[in-house]
VMD Tcl script that draws the C-alpha trace (Angstrom):
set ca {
  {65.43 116.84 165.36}
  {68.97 117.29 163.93}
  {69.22 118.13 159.77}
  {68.55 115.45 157.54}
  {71.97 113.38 157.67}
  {73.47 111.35 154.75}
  {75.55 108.27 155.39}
  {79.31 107.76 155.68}
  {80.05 105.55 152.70}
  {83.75 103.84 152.73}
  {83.38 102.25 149.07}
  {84.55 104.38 146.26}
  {82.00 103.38 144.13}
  {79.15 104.07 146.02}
  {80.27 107.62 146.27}
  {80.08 107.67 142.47}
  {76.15 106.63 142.39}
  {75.13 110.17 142.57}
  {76.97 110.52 139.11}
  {74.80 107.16 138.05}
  {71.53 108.86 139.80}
  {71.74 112.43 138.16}
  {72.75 110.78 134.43}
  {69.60 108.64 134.61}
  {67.16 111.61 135.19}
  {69.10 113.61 132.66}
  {68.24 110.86 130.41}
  {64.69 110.87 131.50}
  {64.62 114.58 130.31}
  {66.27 113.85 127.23}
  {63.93 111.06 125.84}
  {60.89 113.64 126.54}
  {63.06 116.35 124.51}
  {63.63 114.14 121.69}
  {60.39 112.77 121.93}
  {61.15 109.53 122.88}
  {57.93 107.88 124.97}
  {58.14 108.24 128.73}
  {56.18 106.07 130.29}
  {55.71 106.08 134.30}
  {55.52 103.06 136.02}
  {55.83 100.87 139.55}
  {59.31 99.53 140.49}
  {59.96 95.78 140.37}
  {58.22 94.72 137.43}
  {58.80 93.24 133.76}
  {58.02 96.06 131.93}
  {61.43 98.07 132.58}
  {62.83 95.28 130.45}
  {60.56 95.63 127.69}
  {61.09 99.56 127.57}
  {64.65 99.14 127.53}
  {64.24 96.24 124.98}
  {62.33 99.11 122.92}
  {63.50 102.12 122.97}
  {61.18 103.52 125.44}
  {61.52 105.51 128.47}
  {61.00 104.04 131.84}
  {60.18 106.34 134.90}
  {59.84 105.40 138.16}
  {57.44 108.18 140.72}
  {57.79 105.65 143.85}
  {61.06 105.82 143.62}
  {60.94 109.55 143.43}
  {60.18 109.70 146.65}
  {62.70 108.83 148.46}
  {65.22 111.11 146.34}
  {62.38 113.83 147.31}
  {63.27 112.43 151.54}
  {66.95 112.90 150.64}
  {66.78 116.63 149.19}
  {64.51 117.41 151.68}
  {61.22 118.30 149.97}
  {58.79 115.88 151.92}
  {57.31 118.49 154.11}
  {56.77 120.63 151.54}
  {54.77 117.52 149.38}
  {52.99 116.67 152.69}
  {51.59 119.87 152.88}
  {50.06 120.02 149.59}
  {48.73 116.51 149.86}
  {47.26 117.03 153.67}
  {45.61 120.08 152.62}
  {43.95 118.29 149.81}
  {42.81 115.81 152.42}
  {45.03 112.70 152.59}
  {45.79 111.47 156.33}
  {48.98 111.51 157.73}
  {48.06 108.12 158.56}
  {48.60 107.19 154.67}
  {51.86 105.82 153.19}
  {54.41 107.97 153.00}
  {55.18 107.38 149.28}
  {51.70 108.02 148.31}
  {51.42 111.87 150.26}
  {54.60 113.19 148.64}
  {53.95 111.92 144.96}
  {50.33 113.31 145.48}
  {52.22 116.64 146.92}
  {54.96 116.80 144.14}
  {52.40 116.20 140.97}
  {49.92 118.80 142.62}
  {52.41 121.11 143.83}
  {55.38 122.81 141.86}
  {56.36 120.07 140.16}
  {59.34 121.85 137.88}
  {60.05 125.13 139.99}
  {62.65 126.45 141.24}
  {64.27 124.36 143.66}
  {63.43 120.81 142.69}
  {66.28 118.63 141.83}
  {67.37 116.77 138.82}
  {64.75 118.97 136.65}
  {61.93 116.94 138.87}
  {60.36 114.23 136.70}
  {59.53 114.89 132.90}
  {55.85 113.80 132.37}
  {54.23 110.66 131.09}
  {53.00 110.11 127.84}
  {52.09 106.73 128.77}
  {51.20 105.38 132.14}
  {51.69 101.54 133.58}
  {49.68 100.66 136.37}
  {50.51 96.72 137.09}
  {47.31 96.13 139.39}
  {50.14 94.35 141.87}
  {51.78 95.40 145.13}
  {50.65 97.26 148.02}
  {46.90 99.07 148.09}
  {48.88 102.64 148.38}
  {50.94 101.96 145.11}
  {48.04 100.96 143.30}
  {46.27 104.33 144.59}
  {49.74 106.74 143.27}
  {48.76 105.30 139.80}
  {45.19 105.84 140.26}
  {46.26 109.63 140.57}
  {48.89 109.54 138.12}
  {45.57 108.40 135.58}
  {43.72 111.89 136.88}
  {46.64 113.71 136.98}
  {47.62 113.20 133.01}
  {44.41 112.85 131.13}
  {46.35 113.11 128.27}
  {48.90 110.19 128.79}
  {47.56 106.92 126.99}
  {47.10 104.42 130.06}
  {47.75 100.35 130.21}
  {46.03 98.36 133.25}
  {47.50 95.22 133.92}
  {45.61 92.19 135.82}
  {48.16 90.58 137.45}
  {47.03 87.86 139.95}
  {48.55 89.25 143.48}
  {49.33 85.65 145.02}
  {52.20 84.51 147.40}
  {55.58 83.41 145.70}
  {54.90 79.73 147.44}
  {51.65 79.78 145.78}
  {52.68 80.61 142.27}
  {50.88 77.79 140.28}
  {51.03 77.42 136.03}
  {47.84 79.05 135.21}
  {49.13 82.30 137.34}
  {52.59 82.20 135.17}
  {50.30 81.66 131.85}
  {48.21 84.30 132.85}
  {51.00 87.18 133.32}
  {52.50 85.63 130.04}
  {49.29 86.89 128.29}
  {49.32 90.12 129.99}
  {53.08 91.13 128.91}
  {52.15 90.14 125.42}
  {49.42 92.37 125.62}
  {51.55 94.85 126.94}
  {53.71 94.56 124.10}
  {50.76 94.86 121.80}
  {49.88 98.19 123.51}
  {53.20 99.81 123.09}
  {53.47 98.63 120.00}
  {50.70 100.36 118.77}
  {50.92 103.33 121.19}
  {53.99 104.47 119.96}
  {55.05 102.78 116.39}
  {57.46 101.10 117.57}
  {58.00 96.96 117.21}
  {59.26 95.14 119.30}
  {62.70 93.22 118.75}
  {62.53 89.59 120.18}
  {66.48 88.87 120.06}
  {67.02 92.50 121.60}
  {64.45 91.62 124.31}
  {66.09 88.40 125.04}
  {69.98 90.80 125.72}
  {67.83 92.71 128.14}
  {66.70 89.96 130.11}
  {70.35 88.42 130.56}
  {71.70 91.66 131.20}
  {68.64 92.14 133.67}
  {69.70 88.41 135.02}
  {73.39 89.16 134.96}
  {72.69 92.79 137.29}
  {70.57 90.31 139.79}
  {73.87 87.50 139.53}
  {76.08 90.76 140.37}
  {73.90 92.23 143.29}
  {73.62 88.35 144.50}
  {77.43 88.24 144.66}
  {77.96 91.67 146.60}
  {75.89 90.85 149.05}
  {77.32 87.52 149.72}
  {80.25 89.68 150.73}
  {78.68 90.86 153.82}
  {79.01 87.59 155.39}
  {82.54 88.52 155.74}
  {84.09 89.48 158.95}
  {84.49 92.34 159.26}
  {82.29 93.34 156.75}
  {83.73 94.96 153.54}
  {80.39 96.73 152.95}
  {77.51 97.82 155.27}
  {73.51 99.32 154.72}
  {75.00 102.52 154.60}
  {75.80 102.22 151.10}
  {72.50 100.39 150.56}
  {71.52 103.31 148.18}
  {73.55 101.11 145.14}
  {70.33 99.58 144.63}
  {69.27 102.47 142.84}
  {70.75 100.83 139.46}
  {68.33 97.20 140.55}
  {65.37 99.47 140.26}
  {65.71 102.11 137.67}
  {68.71 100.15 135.00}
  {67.07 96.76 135.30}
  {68.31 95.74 131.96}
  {71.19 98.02 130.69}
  {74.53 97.41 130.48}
  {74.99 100.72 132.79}
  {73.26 98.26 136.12}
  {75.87 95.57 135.44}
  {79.22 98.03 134.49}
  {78.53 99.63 137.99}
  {77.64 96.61 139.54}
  {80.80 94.93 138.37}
  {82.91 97.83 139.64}
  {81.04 97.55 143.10}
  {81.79 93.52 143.48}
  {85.41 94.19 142.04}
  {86.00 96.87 145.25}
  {84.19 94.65 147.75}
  {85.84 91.36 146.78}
  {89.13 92.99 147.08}
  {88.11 94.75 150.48}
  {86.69 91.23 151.48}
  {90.49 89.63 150.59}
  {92.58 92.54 152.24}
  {90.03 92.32 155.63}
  {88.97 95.13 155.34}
  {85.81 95.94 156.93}
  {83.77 99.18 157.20}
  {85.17 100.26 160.07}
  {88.30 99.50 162.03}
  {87.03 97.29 165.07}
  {83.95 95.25 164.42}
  {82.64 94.53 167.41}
  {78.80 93.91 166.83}
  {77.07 92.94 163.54}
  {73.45 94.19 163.18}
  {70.26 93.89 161.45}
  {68.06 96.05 159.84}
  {64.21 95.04 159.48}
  {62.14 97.43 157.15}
  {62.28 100.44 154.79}
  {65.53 102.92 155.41}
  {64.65 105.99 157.05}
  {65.71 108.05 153.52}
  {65.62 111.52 155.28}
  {68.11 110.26 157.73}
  {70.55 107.52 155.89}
  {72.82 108.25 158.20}
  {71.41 106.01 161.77}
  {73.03 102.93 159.97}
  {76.17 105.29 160.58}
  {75.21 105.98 164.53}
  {75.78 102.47 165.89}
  {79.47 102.75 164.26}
  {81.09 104.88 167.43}
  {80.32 101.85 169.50}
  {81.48 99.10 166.86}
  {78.67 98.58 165.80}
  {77.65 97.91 161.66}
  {74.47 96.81 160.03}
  {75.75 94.21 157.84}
  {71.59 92.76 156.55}
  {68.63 94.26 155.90}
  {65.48 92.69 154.88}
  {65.14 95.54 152.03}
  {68.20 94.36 149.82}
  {66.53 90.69 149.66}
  {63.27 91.87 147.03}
  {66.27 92.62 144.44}
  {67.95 89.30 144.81}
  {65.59 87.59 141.66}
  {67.35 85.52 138.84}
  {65.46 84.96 135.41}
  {65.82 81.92 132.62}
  {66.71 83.50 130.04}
  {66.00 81.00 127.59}
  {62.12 82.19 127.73}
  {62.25 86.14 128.10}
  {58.34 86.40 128.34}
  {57.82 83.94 130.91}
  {60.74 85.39 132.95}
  {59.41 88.75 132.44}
  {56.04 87.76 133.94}
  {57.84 85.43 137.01}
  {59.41 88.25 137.92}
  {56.15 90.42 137.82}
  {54.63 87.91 139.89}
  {57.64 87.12 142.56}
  {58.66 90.95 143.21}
  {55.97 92.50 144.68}
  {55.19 89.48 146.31}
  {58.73 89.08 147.99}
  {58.14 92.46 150.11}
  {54.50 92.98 150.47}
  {52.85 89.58 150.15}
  {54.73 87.50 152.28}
  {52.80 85.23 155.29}
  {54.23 86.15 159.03}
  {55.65 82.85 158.85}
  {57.46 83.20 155.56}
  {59.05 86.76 156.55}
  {60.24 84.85 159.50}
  {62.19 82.25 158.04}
  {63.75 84.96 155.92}
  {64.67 86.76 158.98}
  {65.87 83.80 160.57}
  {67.93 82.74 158.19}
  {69.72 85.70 157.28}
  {70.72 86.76 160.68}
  {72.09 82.76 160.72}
  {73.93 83.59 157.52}
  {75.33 86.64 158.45}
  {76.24 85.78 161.84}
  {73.98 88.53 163.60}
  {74.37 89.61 167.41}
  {71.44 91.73 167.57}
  {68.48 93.49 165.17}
  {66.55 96.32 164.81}
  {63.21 96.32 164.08}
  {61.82 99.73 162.24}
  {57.95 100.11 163.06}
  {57.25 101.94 159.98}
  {54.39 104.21 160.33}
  {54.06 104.66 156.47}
  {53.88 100.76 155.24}
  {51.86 98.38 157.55}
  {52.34 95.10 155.60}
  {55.93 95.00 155.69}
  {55.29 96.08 159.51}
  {52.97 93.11 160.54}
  {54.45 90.18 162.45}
  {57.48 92.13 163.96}
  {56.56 90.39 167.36}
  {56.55 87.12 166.29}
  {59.76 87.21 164.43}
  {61.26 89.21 167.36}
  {60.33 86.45 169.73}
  {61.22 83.91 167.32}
  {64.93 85.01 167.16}
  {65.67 85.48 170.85}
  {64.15 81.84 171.06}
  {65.59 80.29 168.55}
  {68.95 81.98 167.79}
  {69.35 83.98 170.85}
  {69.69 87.19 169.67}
  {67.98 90.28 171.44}
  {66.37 93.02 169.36}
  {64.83 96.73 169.85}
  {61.90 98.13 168.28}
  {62.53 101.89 167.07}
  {59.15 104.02 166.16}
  {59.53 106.04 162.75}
  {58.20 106.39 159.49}
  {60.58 105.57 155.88}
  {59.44 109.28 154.58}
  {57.94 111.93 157.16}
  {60.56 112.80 159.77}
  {57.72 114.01 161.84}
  {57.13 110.45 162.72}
  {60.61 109.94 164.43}
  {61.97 111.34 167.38}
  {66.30 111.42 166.82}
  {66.84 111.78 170.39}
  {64.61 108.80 171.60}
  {66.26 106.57 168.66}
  {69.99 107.33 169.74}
  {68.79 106.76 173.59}
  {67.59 103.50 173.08}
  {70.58 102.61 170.20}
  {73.18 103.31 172.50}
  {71.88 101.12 175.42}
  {71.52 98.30 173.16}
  {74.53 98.45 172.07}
  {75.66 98.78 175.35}
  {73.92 95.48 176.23}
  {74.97 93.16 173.04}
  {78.86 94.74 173.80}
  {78.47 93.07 177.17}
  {76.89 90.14 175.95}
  {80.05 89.64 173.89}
  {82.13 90.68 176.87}
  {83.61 93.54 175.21}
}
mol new
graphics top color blue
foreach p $ca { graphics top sphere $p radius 0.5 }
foreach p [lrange $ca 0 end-1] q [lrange $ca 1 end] { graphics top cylinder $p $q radius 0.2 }
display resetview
């Protein structure tokens, strides 16, 4: 296989996110040298607003990983974790968090100063069975690090009923009871309820730049996908909405001068599952044919407006509704989404990752598959890989099969 590839980005601003990326962990390692709380916890939950809303320090060791795929240091990781005895078979996210926390986790080498450890730990009981297990091992990992287990009810967005939103309401107030006395600090109602708008206003922004890609040509593609980096780790801050501002101000203007990714559009694409974050740059490999993936099924978990009139109950809505949007979705109700976004973004053909690492959002690739070339008409592939281990994907067999389905949709459109 070729070296780990990067994509081409064409907006200005999304070459600046490594600027946003390394001044978050800097202020990761900051907080822990002041001795401000760090606390780790999963992505895509309400607590990131009530750390902001207090003071604390929010870390995030899923989404570690795949800054881990991007510098390389998954094979190393997936050695450590392997010869400890976890299958290759296992989520990809789990084996290299297990790898980094058991390895060298601050030598030489490891970028952005690694992760500075927890003094607190938030496991939300929610998501997928392997991100539940990460936080089981953060738990053994840290004995020292005071530890909060949430019982969130795990239930389908359609089947979100009043006693499941009451319930999480209990449980972030109980949250807020443990950090309060965990650390001293009290929490600040009318700076909790900022957050949460600023939190809502990020999700309004990210809402709006995606709405952009419906454009043709498109003024912004999955390459520069890696802007959602803010919608998991700023949640909250004015930093998520200043950037995200900056990113709809350059891709409203591209939108208005036609100005798409690249200069002759010719086949609009889309993406189903994870990002292969080793190898950003395949959304870049379909481009020498006119090719550009202008949807992904991955941007949709961060498109999630709040009321901000109740910040609790928003807080635990969106506790509920995140996890549920990527790995607790029904075949049928993953279909629709498909369906509909390849009708809204006027799609000639998708690509279906079979992701070795995460089953669930894996399941039911058939049935949608067969359900767009009968409904809408549009032909697909199925490429093998795996989000994190490279050892999963063959380069060669992907571009093989990319280039003769481009080959086919071009003639399809009779180019």
């Amino acid at each position: 296989m070729e070296a780990e590839r990067k994509s081409t980005k064409r907006l200005s601003t999304a070459r600046d996110l490594a600027g946003v990326v390394a001044e978050y962990y800097l202020e990761c390692h900051r907080a822990k040298a002041e001795g401000k709380p760090v606390g780790w916890m999963p992505p895509m939950n309400g607590a990131i607003e009530i750390f902001y809303a207090m003071d604390l320090q929010p870390v995030f060791p899923e989404n570690w990983s795949p800054v881990c795929a991007a510098f390389g240091l998954t094979p190393a990781h997936f050695e450590v974790s392997e010869g400890m005895g976890y299958s290759r078979d296992l989520c990809g996210y789990l084996r290299n968090i297990v790898g980094y926390l058991y390895g060298d986790m601050h030598g030489q080498g490891v970028p952005l100063g690694g992760l500075p450890e927890p003094d607190l730990i938030l496991s939300f009981g929610g998501g997928c069975i392997p991100a539940m297990k990460i936080f089981q091992v953060l738990e053994e990992r840290f004995p020292l690090a005071r530890i909060f287990r949430a019982d969130g009810p795990q239930v389908a967005v359609e089947d979100i009923r009043d006693h499941h939103v009451a319930y999480a309401v209990s449980e972030m107030h109980r949250l807020i009871g443990f950090l309060e006395e965990a650390t001293g600090r009290t929490m600040d109602y009318g700076r909790l309820r900022e957050v949460v708008e600023l939190s809502d206003r990020a999700c309004e922004l990210w809402d709006e730049i995606m709405s952009y890609r419906k454009f043709v040509p498109t003024p912004i593609s999955a390459s520069e996908i890696g802007i959602m980096f803010v919608m998991v780790t700023r949640q909250g801050t004015p930093i998520a909405v200043d950037f995200l501002t900056r990113v709809r101000d350059e891709v409203k203007q591209r939108a208005a001068d036609g100005l798409g990714v690249i200069a002759d559009e010719k086949v609009r694409l889309f993406w189903d599952n994870i990002p292969l974050w080793y190898n950003m740059g395949l959304f870049n490999s379909f481009e020498k044919m006119g090719g550009v993936v202008v949807a992904e099924t991955y941007s949709a978990a961060w498109s999630l407006r709040l009321d901000t009139s109740d910040p609790i109950e928003a807080l635990a809505r969106k506790s509920l509704m995140s996890y549920s949007l990527v790995s607790c979705l029904s075949i049928e109700r993953r279909k629709e989404m498909v369906l509909k976004s390849c009708r809204d973004f006027s799609i000639d053909g998708a690509v279906f990752h079979q992701n070795k690492s995460c089953a669930p959002i894996t399941l039911g690739q058939a049935d949608i598959r067969k359900a767009l070339a009968e409904e809408l008409g549009i032909p697909s592939i199925t490429i093998d890989a795996d989000h994190m281990d490279q050892r999963n994907f063959s380069l060669a067999q992907f571009q093989t099969r990319a280039d003769a389905f481009m080959e086919m949709l071009l003639l399809k459109k009779r180019f």
